[in-house]
N, C-alpha and C positions, 0 to 999 in steps of 0.2 A: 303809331302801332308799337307793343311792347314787344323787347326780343324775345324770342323762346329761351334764351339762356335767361336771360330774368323771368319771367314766368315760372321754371323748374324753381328757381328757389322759394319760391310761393308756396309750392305744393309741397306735401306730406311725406316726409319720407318716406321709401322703399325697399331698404334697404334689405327687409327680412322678407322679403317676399323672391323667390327663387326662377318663377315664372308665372305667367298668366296666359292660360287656353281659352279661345275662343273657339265660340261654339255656334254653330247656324243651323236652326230644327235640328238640335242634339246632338248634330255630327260635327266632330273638327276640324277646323277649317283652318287655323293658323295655331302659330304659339309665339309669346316675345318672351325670351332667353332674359333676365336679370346680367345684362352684360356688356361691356362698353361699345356705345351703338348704338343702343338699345333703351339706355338705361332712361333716356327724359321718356320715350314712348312707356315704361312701366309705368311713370308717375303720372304720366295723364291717364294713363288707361287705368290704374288706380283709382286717382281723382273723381274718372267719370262712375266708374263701379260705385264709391260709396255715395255719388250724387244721388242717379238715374238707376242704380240696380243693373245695368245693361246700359248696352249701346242703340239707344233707341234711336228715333231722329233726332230731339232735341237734345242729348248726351252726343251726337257728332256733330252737330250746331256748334255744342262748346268744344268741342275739342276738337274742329278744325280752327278755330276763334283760336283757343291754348297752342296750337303747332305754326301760327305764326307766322313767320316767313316762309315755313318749311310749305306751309298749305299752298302756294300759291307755284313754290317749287314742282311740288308734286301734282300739280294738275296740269304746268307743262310739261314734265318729264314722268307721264306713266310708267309704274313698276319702279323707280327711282326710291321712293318711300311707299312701300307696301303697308304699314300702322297707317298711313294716312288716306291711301285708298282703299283701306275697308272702310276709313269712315267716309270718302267719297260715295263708296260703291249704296251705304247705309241711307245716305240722301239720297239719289237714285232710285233705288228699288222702294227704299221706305221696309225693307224686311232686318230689323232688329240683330243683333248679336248677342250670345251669351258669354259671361263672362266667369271664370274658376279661377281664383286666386291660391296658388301652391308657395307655400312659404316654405324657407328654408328648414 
């Protein structure tokens, strides 16, 4: 299995991007801050954005695949990593997220 720290350098920079809202039937439901913490979950949430347009089921297929170790963290330690149980919550329900990319 590859690290998540090798994986981020895979992906696309982020850099001008300031935050990203999610959105569930149009209402807000989270937001991830451009900010140390935070910043590999921009890049896959990124990632999946210009994949999948959204986080569909198969857009959290891959990006619990892209979170790595962290996936496996955060389904034993709920609420631990919240970017990773929305996209648990996404396989579950099977109901979609939208995604708004606010750049700097």
């Amino acid at each position: 299995m590859q690290k998540f720290n090798d994986i981020l350098l895979t992906l696309d920079n982020s850099d001008h991007i300031s935050r990203i809202e999610i959105y569930k039937n149009n209402a807000l439901v989270g937001t991830i801050e451009n900010k140390p913490g935070s910043q590999g979950s921009i890049k896959i949430y990124q990632h999946l954005w210009k994949l999948f347009d959204a986080i569909s089921l198969d857009a959290a297929i891959e990006g619990l695949d892209l979170y790595s170790e962290h996936t496996e963290d955060a389904q034993k330690n709920p609420g631990k990593h919240p970017n990773i149980d929305r996209l648990l919550s996404v396989m579950e329900n099977e109901e979609p997220l939208d995604l708004k990319i606010i750049k700097n």
